[in-house]
TORMI-999397 format. One record per residue (C-alpha): x, y, z; residue in one letter. Coordinates in steps of 0.1 Angstrom, whole numbers, plus 5000, padded with zeros to 4 digits. Layout:
! residues N
XYZA...
***
This chain:
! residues 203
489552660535X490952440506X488752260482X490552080456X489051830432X488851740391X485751910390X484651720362X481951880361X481152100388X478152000402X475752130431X477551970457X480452150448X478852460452X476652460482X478452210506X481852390513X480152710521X478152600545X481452480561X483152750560X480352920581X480652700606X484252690610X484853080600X487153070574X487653410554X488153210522X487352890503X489852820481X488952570451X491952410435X491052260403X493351930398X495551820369X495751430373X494451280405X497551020413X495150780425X492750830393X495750780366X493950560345X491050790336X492251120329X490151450333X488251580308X490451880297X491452160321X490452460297X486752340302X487052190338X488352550346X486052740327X482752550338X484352610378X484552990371X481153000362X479852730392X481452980421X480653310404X477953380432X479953250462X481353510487X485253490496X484953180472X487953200445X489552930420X494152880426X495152700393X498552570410X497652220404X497052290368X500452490359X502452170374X503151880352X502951540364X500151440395X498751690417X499951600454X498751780480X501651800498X502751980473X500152210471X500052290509X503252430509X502752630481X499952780501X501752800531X504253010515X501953180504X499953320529X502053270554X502653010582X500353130606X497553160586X495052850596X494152630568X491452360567X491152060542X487851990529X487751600518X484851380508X484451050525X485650830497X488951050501X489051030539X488250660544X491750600515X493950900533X496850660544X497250620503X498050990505X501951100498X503351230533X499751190547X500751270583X502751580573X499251680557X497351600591X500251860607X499852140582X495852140582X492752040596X490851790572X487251820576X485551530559X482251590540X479451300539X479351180501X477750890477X477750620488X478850730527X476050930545X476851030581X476050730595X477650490573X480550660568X480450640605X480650280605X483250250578X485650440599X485150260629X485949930610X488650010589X490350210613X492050150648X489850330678X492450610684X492550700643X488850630635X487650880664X489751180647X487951130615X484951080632X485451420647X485851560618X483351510596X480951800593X477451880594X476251900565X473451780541X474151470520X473551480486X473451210468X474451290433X479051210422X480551400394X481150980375X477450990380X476351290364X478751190332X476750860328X473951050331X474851300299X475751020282X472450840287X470951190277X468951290310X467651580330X470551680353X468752060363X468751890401X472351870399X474052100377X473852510379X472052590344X475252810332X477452510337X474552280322X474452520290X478252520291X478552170288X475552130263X477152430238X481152250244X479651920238X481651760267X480351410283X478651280248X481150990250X482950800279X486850920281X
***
């Protein structure tokens, strides 16, 4: 299963939400692909990948089968994830199955996606409930944004999983404003953060 985001910073949601997909769907391994610019985020770039990277390494260290590909961050220019999956399909190899883990907020702008429907023939996306969509409401989005036919596959695919409400922009403003994130941070990325001094101004 593939996990990619800027991971900026890894927070709990990152941690405990694709595991418990992977369980349900099987998957041997989740793969977590840090990215280097986010083409629809170009305006507000990541804080360094050095740190992003590190603070990842230490989020996952307790996941089984869990392991970090830094693809995205060896290629210059925006990470596309067309790009990406065929990198991984050469990889390991054409028949293996890959999945496509997605928050809402990504799912609900897909069509934005370069080559989207060559994604949607090269994986399975399975979309997670995230702030501001809960099930339900993400629910409704679909179904109005979306023609019938396209809004029931992502309907079908979200996955069961508990929402938690807590967004990586969040947690930043939250640093910044100097308060208690122990509900949303593991404490060795907290103290990671803390000793590197990241988040103490907007970037």
């Amino acid at each position: 299963m593939i996990f990619g985001g800027t991971f900026d910073p890894p927070h709990l949601a990152h941690t405990t939400l694709p595991p418990i997909v992977a369980k349900m769907l099987g998957c041997e391994l989740i793969l977590y692909i840090p990215a280097s610019i986010n083409p629809l985020k170009t305006q507000t770039p990541p804080t360094p990948s050095v740190h992003r990277l590190s603070m990842l390494r230490l989020a996952i260290a307790s996941i089984p089968n869990a392991l970090i590909d830094e693809l995205e961050l060896h290629r210059e220019g925006p990470s596309f994830t067309i790009d990406t999956l065929e990198a991984l399909q050469n990889k390991y190899g054409p028949e293996t199955k890959l999945h496509l883990l997605i928050g809402a907020d990504a799912a609900l702008s897909f069509e934005k996606w370069k080559d989207w429907q060559r994604i949607l023939e090269m994986v399975e996306p399975i979309v997670m409930p995230r702030p501001p969509y809960d099930h339900a409401t993400l629910i409704r989005e679909f179904n109005s944004l979306f023609k019938p036919e396209q809004a029931a596959y992502w309907i079908a695919h979200i996955a069961e999983v508990p929402y938690l409400d807590v967004s990586a922009s969040d947690i930043r403003q939250m640093l910044i404003n100097g308060q208690d994130l122990s509900q949303f941070l593991l404490p060795e990325v907290a103290h990671y953060l803390k000793a590197n001094e990241l988040y103490q101004m907007t970037h």
